[in-house]
Structure formats: C-alpha cells, structure tokens
C-alpha positions as CSV (number, residue, x, y, z in Angstrom):
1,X,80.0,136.1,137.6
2,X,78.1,133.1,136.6
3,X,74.8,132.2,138.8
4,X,75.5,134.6,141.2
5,X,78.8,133.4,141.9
6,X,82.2,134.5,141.3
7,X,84.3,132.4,138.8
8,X,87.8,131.9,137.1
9,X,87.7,130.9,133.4
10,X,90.3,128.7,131.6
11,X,90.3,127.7,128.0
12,X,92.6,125.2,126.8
13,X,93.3,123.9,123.3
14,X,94.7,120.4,122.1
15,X,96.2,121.0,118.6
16,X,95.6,117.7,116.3
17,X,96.8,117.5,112.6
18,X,94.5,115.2,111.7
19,X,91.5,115.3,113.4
20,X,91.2,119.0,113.8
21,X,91.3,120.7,117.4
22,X,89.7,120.3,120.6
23,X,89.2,123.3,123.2
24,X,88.0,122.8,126.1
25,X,86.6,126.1,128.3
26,X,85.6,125.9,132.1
27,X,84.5,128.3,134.6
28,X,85.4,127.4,138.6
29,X,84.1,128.6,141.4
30,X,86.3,129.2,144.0
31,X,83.8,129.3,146.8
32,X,82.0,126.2,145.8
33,X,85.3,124.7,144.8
34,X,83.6,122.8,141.4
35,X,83.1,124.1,137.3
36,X,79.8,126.1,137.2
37,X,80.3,125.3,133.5
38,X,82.2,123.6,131.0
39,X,82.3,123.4,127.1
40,X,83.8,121.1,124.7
41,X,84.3,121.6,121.1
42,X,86.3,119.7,118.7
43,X,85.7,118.3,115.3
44,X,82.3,116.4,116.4
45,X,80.7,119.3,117.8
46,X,80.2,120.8,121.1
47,X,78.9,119.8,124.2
48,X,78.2,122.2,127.4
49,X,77.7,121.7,131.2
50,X,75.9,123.7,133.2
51,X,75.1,123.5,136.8
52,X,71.7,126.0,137.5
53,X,69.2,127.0,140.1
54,X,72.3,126.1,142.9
55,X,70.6,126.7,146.2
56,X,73.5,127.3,148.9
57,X,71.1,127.2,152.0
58,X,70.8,124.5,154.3
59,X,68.6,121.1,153.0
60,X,65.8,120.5,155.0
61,X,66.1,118.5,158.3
62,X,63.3,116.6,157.0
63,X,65.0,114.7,154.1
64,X,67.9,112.9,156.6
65,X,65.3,111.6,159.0
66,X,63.7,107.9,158.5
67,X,59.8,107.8,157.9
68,X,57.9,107.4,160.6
69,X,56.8,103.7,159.8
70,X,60.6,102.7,159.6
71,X,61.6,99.5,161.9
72,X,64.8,98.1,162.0
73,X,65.2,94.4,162.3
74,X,67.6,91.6,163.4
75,X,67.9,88.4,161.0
76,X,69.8,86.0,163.2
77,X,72.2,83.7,161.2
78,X,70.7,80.6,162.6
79,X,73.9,79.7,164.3
C-alpha cells in the first residue's frame, strides 16, 4: 500500500563495468494505472518520484466552465 492505494513493486538493475550500476525501483498502481513512485540510483546519486495528496473524487464543475465575462469573437479574413 502506498497513499492509500494498492501497488506492485519492481526493481530492476543494469550491471555496468565501468561506470558502476544503475537500479531502478517503481511502485504501480493497478487502479490508477500509473507509478505512485519511482527511484533511481546509480553512480551519481539517487533521484525519487513521488506522486502525494492524490484526490480520486470528482474536480469541481466550476473549473471546466468559461468566466462569466468570456465573449467569443469572429475575425473575418477580409476576403
């Protein structure tokens, strides 16, 4: 469980000679269908990616209606 949802973890690693390794580690969420988190380590350091405070509710109706002042207008071509 990560943020309240169920997830799958994978961990992979990329054996280098030189350079050293990389491993890459993500956890998916089937019912969101996208990586709640992933980390990536290899010889530069580590970077993670986390998705928080996900909100699964429906958006406001508010936010996908114009303002009230909004006009539409027709620029003729001149033609």
């Amino acid at each position: 469980m990560l943020q309240g949802f169920s997830v799958t973890g994978s961990r992979r690693t990329r054996l280098a000679q030189k350079a050293g390794n990389t491993v890459v580690e993500t956890w998916f969420s089937p019912e969101l269908k996208i990586d709640l988190q992933a980390k990536l380590e290899d010889p530069n350091g580590s970077t993670m990616t986390r998705l928080e405070n996900i909100v699964t509710a429906e958006p406001d109706r508010a936010l996908f209606e114009p303002p009230a002042d909004y006009t539409v207008k027709t620029i003729s071509s001149g033609k």
